[in-house]
C-alpha positions as CSV (number, residue, x, y, z in Angstrom):
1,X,6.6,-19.8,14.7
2,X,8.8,-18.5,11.5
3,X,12.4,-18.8,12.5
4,X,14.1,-15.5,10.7
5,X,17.6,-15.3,9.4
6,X,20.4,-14.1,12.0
7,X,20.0,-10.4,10.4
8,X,16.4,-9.6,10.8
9,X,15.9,-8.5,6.4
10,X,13.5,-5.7,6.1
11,X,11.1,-7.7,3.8
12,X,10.9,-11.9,4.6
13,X,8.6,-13.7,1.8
14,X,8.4,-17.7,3.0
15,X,6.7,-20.0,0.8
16,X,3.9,-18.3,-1.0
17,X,1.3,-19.0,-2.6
18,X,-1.5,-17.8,-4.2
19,X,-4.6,-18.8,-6.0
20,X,-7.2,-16.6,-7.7
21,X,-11.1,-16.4,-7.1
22,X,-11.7,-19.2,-10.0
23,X,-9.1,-21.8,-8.3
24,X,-6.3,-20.6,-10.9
25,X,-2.7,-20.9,-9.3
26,X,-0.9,-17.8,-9.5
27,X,2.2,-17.8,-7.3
28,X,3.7,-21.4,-6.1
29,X,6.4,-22.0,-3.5
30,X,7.8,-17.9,-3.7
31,X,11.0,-17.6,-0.5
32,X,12.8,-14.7,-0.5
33,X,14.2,-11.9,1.8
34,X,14.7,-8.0,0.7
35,X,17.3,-5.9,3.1
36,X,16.9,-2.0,4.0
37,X,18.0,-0.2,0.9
38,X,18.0,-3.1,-1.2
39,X,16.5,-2.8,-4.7
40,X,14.9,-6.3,-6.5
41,X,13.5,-6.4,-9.5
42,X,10.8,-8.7,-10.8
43,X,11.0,-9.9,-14.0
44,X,9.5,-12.9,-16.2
45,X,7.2,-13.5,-19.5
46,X,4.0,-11.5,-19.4
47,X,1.5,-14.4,-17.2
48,X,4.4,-15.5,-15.3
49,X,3.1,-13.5,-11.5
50,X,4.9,-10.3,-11.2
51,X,1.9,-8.0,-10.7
52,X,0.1,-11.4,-8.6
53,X,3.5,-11.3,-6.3
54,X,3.5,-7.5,-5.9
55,X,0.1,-7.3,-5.1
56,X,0.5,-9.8,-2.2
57,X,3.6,-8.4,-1.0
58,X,1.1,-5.0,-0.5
59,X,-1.7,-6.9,0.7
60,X,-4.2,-6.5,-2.3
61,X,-3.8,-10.5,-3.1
62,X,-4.4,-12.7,0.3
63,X,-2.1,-15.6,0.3
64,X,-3.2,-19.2,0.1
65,X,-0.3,-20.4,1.9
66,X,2.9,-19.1,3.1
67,X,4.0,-15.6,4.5
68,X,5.0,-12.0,4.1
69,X,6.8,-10.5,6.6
70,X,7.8,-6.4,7.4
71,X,10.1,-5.9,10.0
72,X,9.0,-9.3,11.5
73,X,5.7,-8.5,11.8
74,X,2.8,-10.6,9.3
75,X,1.6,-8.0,6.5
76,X,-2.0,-9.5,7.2
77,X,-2.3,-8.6,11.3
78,X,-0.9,-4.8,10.4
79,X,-4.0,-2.2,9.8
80,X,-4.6,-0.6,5.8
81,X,-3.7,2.5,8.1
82,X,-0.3,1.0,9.4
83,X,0.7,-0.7,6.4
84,X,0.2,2.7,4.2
85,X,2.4,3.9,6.3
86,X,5.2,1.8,5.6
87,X,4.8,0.6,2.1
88,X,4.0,2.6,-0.8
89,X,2.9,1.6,-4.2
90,X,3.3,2.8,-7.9
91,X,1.0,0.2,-9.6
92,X,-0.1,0.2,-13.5
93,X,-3.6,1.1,-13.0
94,X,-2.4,4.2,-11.3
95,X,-5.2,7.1,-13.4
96,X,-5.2,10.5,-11.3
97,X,-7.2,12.8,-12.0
98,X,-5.8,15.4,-14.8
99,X,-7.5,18.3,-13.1
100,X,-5.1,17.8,-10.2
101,X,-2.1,20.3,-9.6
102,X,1.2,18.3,-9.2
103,X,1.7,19.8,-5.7
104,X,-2.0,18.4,-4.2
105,X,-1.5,14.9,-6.2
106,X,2.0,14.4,-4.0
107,X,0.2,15.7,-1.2
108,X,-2.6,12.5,-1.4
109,X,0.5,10.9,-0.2
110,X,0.1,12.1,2.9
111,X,-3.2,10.8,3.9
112,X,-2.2,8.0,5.7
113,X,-0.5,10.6,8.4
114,X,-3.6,12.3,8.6
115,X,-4.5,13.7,12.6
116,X,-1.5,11.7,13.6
117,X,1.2,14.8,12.1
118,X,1.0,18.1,12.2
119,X,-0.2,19.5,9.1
120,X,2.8,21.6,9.0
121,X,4.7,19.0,8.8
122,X,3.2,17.3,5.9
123,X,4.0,20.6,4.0
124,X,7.0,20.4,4.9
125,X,7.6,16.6,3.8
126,X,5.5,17.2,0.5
127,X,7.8,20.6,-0.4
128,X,11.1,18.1,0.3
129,X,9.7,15.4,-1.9
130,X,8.6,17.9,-4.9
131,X,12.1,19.6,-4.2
132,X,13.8,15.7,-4.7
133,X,12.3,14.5,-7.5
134,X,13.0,18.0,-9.8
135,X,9.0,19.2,-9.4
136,X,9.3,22.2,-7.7
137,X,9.0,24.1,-10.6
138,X,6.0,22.2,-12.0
139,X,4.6,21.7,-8.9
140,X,0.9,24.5,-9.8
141,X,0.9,22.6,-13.0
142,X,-2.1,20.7,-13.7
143,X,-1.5,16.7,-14.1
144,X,-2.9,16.7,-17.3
145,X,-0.5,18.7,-19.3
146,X,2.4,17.1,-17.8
147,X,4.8,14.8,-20.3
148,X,4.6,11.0,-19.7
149,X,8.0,11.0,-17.7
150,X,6.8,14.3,-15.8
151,X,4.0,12.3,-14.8
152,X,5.4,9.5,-13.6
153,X,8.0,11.6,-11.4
154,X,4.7,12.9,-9.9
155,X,3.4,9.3,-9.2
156,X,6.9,8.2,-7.4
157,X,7.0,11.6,-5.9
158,X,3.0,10.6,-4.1
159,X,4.7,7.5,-3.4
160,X,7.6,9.2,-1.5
161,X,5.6,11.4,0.2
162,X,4.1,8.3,2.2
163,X,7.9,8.5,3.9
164,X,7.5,4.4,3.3
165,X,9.9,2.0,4.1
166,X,9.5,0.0,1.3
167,X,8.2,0.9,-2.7
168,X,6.9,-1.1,-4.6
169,X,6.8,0.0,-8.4
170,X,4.4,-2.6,-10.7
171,X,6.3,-1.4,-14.6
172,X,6.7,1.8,-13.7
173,X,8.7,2.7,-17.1
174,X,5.4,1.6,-19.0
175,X,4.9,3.8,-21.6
176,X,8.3,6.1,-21.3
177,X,11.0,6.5,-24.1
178,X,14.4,4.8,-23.3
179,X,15.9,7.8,-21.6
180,X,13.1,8.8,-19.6
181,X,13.0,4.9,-18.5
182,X,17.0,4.9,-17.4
183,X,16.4,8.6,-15.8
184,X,13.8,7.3,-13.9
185,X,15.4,4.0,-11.9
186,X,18.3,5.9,-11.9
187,X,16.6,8.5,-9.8
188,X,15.0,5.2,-7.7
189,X,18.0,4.0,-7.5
190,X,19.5,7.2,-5.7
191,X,16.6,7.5,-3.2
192,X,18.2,4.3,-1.1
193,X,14.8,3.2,0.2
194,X,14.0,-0.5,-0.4
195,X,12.5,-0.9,-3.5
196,X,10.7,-4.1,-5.5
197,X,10.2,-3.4,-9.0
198,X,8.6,-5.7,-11.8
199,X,10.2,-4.7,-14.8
200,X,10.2,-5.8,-18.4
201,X,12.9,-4.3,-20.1
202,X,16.0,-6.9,-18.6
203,X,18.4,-4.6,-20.4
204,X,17.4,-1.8,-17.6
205,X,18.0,-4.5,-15.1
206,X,21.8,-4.8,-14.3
207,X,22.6,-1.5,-13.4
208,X,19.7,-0.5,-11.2
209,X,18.9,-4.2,-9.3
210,X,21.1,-5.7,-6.4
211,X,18.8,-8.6,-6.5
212,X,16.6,-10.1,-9.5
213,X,13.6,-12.4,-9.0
214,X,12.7,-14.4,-12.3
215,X,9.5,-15.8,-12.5
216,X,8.0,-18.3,-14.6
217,X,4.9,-19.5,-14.5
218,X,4.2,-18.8,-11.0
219,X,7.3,-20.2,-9.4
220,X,11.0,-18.0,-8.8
221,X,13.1,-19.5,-11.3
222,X,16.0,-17.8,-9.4
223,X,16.5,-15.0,-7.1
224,X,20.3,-13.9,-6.9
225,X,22.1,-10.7,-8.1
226,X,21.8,-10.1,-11.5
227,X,24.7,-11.5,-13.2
228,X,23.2,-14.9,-11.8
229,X,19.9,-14.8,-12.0
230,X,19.9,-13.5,-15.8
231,X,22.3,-16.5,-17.0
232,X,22.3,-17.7,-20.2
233,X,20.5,-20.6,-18.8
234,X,18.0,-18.8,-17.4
235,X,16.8,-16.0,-19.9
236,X,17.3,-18.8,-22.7
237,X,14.9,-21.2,-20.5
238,X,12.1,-18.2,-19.2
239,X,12.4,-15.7,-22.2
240,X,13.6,-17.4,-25.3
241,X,16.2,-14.9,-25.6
242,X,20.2,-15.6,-26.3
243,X,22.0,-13.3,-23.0
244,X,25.9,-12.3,-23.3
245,X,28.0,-9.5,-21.4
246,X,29.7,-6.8,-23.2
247,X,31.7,-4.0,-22.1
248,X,30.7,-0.4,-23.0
249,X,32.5,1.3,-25.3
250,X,31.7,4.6,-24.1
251,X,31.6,4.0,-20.7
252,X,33.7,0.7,-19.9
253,X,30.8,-0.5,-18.1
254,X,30.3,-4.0,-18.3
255,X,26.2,-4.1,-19.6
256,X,23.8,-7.4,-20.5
257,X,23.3,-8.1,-24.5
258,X,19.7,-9.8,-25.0
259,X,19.0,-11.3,-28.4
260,X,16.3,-12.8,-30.1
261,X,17.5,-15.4,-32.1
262,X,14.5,-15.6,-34.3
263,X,14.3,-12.5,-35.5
């Protein structure tokens, strides 16, 4: 029997690993615990398991060894039903179809409720979540002449629909300009669900993170809040990058400098 911390965490990851189909090791020895509201992000060198851990933490991946645990209760014994019901993914390989209007993609994210809530509520729930996320107005627009930021707003907003407990966001500033990227884990970061995010842009990472898991090579290098776990140590040791703090001068905010000392 898993002993849990005192304070039951939403989110309880003990020792896991996984290995692929051809005996390849992709996750080694991975321990850590996400609180309600918490936001961690993922980060490491392309290879090093961020989409392999996310995709276990959702159940896509089965573990070798080890555990995941929601709400004390093993990810593996919960039914696809049940789980879509509390966890809700943005992953990279998300392709709707362009033909959809905005309003029926966010509304796929009530399928998982389907016969168990009253279709009135759904509506309800799908008109809150287009109202949140700033798509009311685009909501009759067809995906496919949406911007590449509008588009993702309409992938988190599918997500959200799902009412989840936890999201889980695999890159989801792929492919955005800088703005639209700080806009868009700025607007994560205001929704105050527990959220794991694999990001790669560590400049993005201080401000929205409490908690930063690095990875390399399969194994958490560290897993602490982000002026810890993105040392110099570390980001010179995973990313081959020189790290420093700096202070804003526009905002006074203290922000991350990462350098790459061969260029």
């Amino acid at each position: 029997m898993t002993l849990l911390p005192v304070e039951m965490p939403l989110l309880y990851v003990r020792n896991l690993s996984v290995i692929a189909k051809d005996r390849k090791i992709l996750l080694t020895g991975i321990s850590f615990a996400l609180k309600r509201g918490e936001r961690l992000a993922v980060v490491g060198p392309n290879g090093a398991g961020k989409t392999s851990l996310l995709r276990a933490l959702y159940g896509r991946l089965r573990p070798a060894a080890g555990e995941i645990l929601l709400e004390g209760t093993d990810i593996a014994l919960l039914p696809l039903v049940a789980r879509a019901q509390q966890i809700a993914v943005l992953s990279q390989g998300d392709d709707p179809d362009p033909r959809l209007t905005v309003a029926d993609y966010v509304a796929l994210g009530r399928l998982p409720f389907r016969d168990r809530v009253a279709a009135r509520d759904d509506a309800r729930i799908v008109a809150e979540t287009l109202d949140r996320l700033g798509l009311a107005a685009l909501q009759a627009r067809f995906l496919g002449s949406l911007s590449g930021g509008e588009r993702q707003r309409a992938s988190l907003a599918r997500a959200l629909a799902q009412t989840p407990t936890l999201l889980i966001l695999d890159e989801p500033t792929n492919h955005l300009d800088p703005r639209t990227r700080a806009d868009l884990l700025a607007l994560v970061k205001d929704l105050g669900i527990a959220t794991i995010a694999a990001l790669h842009d560590l400049a993005l990472v201080p401000a929205f993170a409490d908690q930063v898991a690095v990875l390399d090579r399969g194994r958490l290098v560290a897993c602490a809040p982000p002026e810890e776990a993105l040392s110099t140590t570390n980001v010179g040791n995973v990313f081959a990058l020189d790290c420093f703090p700096a202070t804003s001068p526009t905002t006074g905010r203290r922000v991350m400098v990462f350098d790459a000392p061969s260029l």
